[in-house]
C-alpha positions as CSV (number, residue, x, y, z in Angstrom):
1,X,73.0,82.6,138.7
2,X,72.7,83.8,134.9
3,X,75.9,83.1,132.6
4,X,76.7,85.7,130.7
5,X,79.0,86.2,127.4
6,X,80.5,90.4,128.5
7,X,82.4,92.0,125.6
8,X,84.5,94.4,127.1
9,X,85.9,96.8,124.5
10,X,83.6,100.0,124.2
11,X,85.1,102.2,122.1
12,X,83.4,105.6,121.9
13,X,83.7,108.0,119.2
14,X,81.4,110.6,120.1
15,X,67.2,105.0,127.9
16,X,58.7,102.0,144.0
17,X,59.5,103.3,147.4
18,X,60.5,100.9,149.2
19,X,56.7,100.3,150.5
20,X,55.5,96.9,150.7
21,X,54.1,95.0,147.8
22,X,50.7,93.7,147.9
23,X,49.8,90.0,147.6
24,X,50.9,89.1,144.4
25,X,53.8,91.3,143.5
26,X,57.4,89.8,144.1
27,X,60.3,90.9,145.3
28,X,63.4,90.0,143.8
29,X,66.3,92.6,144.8
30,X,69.2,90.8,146.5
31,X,68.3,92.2,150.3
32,X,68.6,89.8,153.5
33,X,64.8,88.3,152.8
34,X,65.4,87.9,148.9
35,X,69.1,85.9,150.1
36,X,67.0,83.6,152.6
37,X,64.7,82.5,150.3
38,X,67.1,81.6,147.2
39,X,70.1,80.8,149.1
40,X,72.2,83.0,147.4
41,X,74.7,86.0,148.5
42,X,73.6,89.4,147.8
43,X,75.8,91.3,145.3
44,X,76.8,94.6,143.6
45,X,75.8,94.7,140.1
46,X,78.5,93.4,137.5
47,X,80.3,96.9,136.8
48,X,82.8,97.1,133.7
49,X,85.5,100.0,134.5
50,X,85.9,102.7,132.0
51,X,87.6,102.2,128.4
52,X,87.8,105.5,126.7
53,X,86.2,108.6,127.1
54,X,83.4,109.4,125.2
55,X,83.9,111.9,122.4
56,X,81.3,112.9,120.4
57,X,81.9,114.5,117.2
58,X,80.0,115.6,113.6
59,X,81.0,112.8,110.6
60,X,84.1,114.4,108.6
61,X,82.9,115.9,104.8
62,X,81.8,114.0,102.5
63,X,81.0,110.6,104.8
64,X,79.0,108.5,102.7
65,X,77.4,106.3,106.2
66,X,75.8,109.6,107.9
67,X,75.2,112.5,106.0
68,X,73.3,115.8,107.0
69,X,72.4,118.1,107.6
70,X,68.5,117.3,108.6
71,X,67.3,120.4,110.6
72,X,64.2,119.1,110.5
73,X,64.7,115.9,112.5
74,X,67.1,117.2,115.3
75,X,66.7,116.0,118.6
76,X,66.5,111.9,116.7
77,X,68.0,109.3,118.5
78,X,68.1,106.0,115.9
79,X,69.7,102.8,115.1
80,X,72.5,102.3,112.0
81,X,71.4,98.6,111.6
82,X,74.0,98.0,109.6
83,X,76.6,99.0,111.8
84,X,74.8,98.2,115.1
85,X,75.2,101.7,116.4
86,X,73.3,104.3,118.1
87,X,73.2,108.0,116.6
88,X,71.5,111.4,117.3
89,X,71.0,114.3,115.6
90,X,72.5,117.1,117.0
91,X,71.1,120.7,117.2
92,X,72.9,122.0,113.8
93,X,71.3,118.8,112.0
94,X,74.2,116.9,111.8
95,X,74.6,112.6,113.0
96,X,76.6,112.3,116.0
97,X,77.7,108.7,117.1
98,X,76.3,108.4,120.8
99,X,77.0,104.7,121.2
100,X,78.9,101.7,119.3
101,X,75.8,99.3,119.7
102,X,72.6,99.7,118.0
103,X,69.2,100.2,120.3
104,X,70.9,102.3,123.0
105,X,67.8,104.5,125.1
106,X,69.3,107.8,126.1
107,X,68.8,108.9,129.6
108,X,66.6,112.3,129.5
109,X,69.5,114.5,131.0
110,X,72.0,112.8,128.0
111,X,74.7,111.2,130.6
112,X,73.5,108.0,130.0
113,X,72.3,104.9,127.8
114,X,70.1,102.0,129.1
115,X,70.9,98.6,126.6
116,X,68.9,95.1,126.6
117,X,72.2,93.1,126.5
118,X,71.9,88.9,126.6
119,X,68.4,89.1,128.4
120,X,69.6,91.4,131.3
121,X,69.6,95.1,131.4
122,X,72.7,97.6,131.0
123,X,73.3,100.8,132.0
124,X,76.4,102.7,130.7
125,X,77.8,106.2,131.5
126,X,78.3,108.0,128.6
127,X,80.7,110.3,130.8
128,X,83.1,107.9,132.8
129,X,82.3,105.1,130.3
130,X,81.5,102.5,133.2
131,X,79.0,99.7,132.1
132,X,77.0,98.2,134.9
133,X,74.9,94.8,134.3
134,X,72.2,95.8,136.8
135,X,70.3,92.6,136.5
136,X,73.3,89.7,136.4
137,X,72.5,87.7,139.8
138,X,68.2,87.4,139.7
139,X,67.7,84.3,138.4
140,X,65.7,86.1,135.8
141,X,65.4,87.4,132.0
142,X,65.3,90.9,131.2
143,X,64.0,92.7,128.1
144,X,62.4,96.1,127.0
145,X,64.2,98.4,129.8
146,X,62.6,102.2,129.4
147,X,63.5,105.5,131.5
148,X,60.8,106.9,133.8
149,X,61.2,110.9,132.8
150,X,59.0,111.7,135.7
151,X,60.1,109.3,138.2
152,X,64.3,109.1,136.7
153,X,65.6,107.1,139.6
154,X,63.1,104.4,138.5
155,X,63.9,102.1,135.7
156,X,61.0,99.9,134.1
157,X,60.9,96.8,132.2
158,X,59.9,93.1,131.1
159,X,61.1,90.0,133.5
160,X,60.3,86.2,132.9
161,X,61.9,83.4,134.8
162,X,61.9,81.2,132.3
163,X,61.9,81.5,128.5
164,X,60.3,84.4,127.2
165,X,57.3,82.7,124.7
166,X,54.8,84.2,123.3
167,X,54.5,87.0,126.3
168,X,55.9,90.4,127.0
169,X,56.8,88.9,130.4
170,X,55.9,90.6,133.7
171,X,55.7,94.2,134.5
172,X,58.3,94.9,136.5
173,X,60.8,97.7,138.3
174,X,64.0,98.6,140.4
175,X,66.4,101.3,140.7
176,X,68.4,103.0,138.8
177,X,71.5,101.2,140.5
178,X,69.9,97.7,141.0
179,X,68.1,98.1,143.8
180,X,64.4,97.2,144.7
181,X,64.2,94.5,141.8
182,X,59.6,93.8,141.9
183,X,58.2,91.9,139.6
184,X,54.3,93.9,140.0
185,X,52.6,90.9,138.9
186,X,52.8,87.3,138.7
187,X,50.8,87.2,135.1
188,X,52.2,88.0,132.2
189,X,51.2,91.2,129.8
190,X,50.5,91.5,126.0
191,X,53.3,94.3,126.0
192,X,55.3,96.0,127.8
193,X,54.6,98.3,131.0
194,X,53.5,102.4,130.3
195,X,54.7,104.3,133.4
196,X,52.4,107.6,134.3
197,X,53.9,111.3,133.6
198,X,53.7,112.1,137.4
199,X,55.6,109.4,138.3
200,X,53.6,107.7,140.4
201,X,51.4,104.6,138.8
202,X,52.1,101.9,135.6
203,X,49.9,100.8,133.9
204,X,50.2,97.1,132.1
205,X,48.2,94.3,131.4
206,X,47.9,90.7,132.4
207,X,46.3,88.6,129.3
208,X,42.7,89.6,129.6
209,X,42.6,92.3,132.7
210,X,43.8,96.0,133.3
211,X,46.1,97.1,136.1
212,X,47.3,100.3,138.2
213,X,50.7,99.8,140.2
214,X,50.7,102.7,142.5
215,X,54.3,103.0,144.0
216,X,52.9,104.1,147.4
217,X,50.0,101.5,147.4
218,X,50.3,98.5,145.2
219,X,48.7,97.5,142.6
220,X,44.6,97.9,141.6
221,X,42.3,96.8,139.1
222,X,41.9,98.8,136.1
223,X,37.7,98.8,136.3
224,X,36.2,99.5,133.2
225,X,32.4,99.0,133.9
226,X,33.1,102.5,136.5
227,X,33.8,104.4,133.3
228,X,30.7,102.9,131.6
229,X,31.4,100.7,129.3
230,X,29.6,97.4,129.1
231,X,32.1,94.7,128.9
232,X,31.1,91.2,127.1
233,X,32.3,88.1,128.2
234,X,34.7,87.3,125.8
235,X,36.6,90.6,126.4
236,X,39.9,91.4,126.2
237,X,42.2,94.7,127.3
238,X,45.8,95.4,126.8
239,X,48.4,97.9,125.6
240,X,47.8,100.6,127.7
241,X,49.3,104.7,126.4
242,X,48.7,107.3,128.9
243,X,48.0,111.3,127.6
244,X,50.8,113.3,128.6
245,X,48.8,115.1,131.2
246,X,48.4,111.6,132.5
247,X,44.2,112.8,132.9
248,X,43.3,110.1,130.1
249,X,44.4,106.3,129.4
250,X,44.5,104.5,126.0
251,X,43.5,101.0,125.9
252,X,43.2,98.4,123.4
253,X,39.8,96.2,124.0
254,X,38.6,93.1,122.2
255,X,35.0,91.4,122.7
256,X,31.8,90.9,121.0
257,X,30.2,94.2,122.0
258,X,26.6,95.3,120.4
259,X,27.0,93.9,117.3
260,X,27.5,90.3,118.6
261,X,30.8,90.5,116.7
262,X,34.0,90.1,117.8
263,X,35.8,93.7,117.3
264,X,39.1,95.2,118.1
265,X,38.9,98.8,119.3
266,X,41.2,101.8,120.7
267,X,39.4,102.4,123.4
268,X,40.2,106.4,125.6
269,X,39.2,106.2,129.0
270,X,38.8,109.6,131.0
271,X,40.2,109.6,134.9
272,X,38.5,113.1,135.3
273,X,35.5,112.4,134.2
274,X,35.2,108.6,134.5
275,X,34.0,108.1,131.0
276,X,35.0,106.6,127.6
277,X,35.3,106.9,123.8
278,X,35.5,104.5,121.0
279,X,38.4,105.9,118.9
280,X,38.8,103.3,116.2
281,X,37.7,99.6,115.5
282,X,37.7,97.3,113.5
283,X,37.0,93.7,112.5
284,X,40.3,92.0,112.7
285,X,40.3,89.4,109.5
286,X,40.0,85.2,110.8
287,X,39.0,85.9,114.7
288,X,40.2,87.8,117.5
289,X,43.6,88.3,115.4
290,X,46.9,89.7,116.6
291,X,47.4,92.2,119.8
292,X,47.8,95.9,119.1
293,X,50.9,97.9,119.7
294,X,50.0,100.8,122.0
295,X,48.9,104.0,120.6
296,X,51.3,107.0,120.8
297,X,50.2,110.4,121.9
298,X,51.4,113.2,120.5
299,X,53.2,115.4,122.9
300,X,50.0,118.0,123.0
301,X,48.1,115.8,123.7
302,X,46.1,116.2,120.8
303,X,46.3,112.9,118.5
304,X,46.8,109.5,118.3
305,X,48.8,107.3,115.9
306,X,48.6,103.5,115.6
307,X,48.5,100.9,113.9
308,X,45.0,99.2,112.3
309,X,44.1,96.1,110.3
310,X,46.1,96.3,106.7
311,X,45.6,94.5,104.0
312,X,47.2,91.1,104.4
313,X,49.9,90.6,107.4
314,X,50.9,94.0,106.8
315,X,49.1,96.4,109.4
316,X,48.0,100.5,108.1
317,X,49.1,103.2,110.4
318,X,46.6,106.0,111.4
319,X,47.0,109.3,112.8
320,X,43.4,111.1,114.3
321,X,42.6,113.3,116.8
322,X,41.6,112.0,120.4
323,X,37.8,112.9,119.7
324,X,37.6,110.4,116.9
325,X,37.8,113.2,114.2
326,X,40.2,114.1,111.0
327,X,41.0,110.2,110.6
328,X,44.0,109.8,108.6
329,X,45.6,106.2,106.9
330,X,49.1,106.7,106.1
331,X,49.4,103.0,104.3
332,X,51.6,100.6,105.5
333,X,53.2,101.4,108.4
334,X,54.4,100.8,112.1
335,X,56.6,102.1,115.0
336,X,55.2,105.5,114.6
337,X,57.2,108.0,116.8
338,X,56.0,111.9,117.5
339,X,58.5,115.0,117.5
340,X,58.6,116.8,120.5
341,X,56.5,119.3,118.8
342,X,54.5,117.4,117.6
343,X,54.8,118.7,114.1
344,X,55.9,115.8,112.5
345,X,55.9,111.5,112.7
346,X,58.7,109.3,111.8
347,X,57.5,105.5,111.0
348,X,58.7,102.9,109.4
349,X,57.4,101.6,106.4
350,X,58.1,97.6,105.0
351,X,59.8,97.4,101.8
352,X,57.0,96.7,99.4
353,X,58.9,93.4,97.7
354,X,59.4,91.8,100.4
355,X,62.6,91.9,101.5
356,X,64.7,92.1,104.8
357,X,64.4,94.5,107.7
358,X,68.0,96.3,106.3
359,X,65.5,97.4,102.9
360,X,62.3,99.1,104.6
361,X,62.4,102.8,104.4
362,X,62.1,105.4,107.6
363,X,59.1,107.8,106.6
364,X,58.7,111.5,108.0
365,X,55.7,113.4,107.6
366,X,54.2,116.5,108.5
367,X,51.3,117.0,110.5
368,X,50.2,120.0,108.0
369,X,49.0,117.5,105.2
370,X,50.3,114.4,106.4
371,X,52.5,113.7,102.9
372,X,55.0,111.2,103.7
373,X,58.6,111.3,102.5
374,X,61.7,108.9,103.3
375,X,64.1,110.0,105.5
376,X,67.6,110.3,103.8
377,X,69.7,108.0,106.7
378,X,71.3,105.3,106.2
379,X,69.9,102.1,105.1
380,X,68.6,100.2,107.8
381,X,68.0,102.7,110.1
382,X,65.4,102.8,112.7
383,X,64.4,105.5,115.0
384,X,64.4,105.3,118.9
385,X,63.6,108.6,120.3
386,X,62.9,111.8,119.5
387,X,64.1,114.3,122.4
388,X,64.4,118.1,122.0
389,X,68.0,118.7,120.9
C-alpha cells in the first residue's frame, strides 16, 4: 500500500467498459479477482471532506500578481509558478484563481480539477470542495492524468510499478471514481497516451511499435505497412496526436528510410483512405537523438505545430498546414497550445541567457502572420488549457 504525505488545508478563493482485457493488458482495480491475487482488501478511494467553498472572484484594482484585462486570451487555464496556483481567464478578460495549486486540469463542464499529487492522481470538486486520491491503494505510480472530453466518465493516464526512469510508464485507464483501474499494456511508451474524439480507442506507444486500445475490443497493432509506407529495420514510432475529426493519426517515425540515413519524421496517417504523408523531417544532430513531443492539431483541423531540431539542445517550433504546405519556424520554442479558434498559439519560449524555468517568456501569436509577442502574465507562468470561456 502507497504512503502518502495529504495536506489538508484547501483554501479556495475563487483536468473501458467493463469488457475483458486481452492478453497482455492488466487489471488493477480493487474488485474480488484484483483482492485474490494481491492479498489486499478492496477500498474506497482516500476522500478529503470539504474545507471551504469555492469562490471565484476578479483580482481587486490595481493587483500587481494578475493583471487584465486580456480579451484576447479568454478561455486560458495556466499555472502562476511562483505561487503554485492555477488561473483562468474569464470571459470579460480578467484572472480568476480556479485552484491554490499550480497544474490543476479543469474538467470540460468546469466542476472539477484532476491534479498529479505524490505519484497518484487527485480529483477535487470545485463545488463541494471534496478531494478524492483515486489511486492511493494500487501498488502503483501515477502521473500525467488527462480528461477524455468524448468519453468524460473515463480518466486517462501514465502507471509504473516501480520507479518511473526514463519512460512515460504504461498507458493506462479507470473511472472517473476509481473504478476499473487497466494498465493497456505491459510495455512502456515514449509519452503519454492520446485518447480518440469519439471516445472509443487510445492510441500510445510501446518503445518501437504503434497501438489501438479499443474499449469494446482490446487492444490492436497499429500497422503501418497497410497504409503504405515501407518501414526499415531500424524503425521507430511514437507520440501519437489524433485530428479532431479523429479520421487521421499523427505519428512520429524514426528509421533509415530511402536515403540510408537515419531521419526523424512527422509522419500523418489517413484511416479513410489508408494512406500516408511525410509532414516534416529531419536529421536529428549525433544519431537517432531525443523523442518528439506529439504534434498538436489545431481545432479545424487544419495545422500542425511542433517542435523540430534547433540549434543546440534548444528545439524550433513549427506551425504548417496538414498537407505539408505554408511551413512556418517560430524559433525557439515548445509546449505549443491552440485556441479554440484556432486563431492564435500560446508557447513557451526559453529565456535566451540561460536562466531558470521562473525567467522564460509565454509567447502568443496570431495565425494571420504568425508575429509573436509575450504574453503580459505573471512571471513564470505556464499555460495548461485553452477552453472556450
Amino acid at each position: 500500500m502507497k504512503h502518502k504525505m495529504i495536506t489538508l488545508a484547501i483554501i479556495f478563493s475563487a483536468m473501458l467498459s467493463a469488457c475483458a482485457p486481452l492478453s497482455g493488458t492488466l487489471e488493477v482495480d480493487l474488485l474480488p479477482e484484483t483482492q485474490e491475487a494481491t492479498g489486499e482488501t478492496p477500498a474506497t478511494p482516500t476522500t478529503i471532506p470539504p474545507t471551504q467553498t469555492p469562490e471565484q472572484v476578479p483580482p481587486p484594482p490595481g493587483d500587481s500578481t494578475q493583471s487584465g484585462p486580456f480579451q484576447d486570451i479568454s478561455g486560458l487555464v495556466y499555472s502562476d509558478l511562483s505561487a503554485e496556483e492555477t488561473w483562468r481567464i474569464d470571459a470579460n478578460g480578467f484572472p480568476q484563481l480556479v485552484y491554490p495549486e499550480r497544474d490543476a486540469l479543469l474538467s470540460p463542464d468546469g466542476s472539477q480539477m484532476l491534479l498529479d499529487r505524490n505519484d497518484d492522481i487527485w480529483l477535487a470538486d470545485l463545488i463541494s470542495s471534496e478531494q478524492t486520491n483515486l489511486t492511493a491503494e494500487t501498488n502503483r505510480l501515477e502521473g500525467g492524468g488527462m480528461w477524455w472530453p468524448a468519453n468524460p466518465e473515463v480518466l486517462v493516464f501514465n502507471s509504473i510499478a516501480n520507479e518511473w526512469g526514463m519512460s512515460s510508464g504504461q498507458a493506462s485507464i479507470m473511472q472517473q471514481d476509481g473504478s476499473s483501474y487497466q494498465v493497456l499494456d505491459e510495455n512502456s511508451s515514449f509519452w503519454s497516451p492520446a485518447p480518440s474524439p469519439d471516445g472509443k480507442t487510445i492510441a500510445y506507444d510501446t518503445a518501437s511499435e504503434a497501438w489501438l486500445y479499443h474499449l469494446d475490443t482490446g487492444k490492436a497493432p497499429f500497422i503501418v505497412g497497410e497504409f503504405g509506407l515501407d518501414v526499415p529495420e531500424d524503425f521507430k514510432i511514437g507520440s501519437p496526436s489524433w485530428s479532431p475529426d479523429g479520421t487521421q493519426l499523427a505519428w512520429w517515425v524514426g528509421g533509415s528510410f530511402s536515403s540510408g540515413e537515419w531521419v526523424t519524421a512527422l509522419v500523418v496517417f489517413d484511416l479513410v483512405t489508408k494512406s500516408f504523408q511525410f509532414v516534416h523531417q529531419f536529421q536529428p544532430m549525433g544519431g537517432s537523438g531525443s523523442w518528439r513531443p506529439p504534434a498538436q492539431w489545431s481545432p479545424d483541423g487544419e495545422w500542425l505545430a511542433f517542435t523540430t531540431q534547433g540549434l543546440g539542445r534548444v528545439p524550433d517550433l513549427v506551425v504548417m498546414r496538414v498537407d505539408g504546405s505554408e511551413f512556418t519556424n517560430l524559433g525557439s520554442g515548445a509546449e505549443p497550445l491552440w485556441s479554440p479558434d484556432s486563431s492564435k498559439l500560446i508557447f513557451l519560449h526559453p529565456d535566451p541567457g540561460g536562466g531558470t524555468y521562473l525567467e522564460d517568456d509565454l509567447m502568443i501569436v496570431n495565425r494571420e502572420d504568425w508575429l509573436a509577442t509575450p504574453l503580459e502574465l505573471p512571471s513564470g507562468s505556464r499555460h495548461i488549457q485553452w477552453i472556450s470561456p
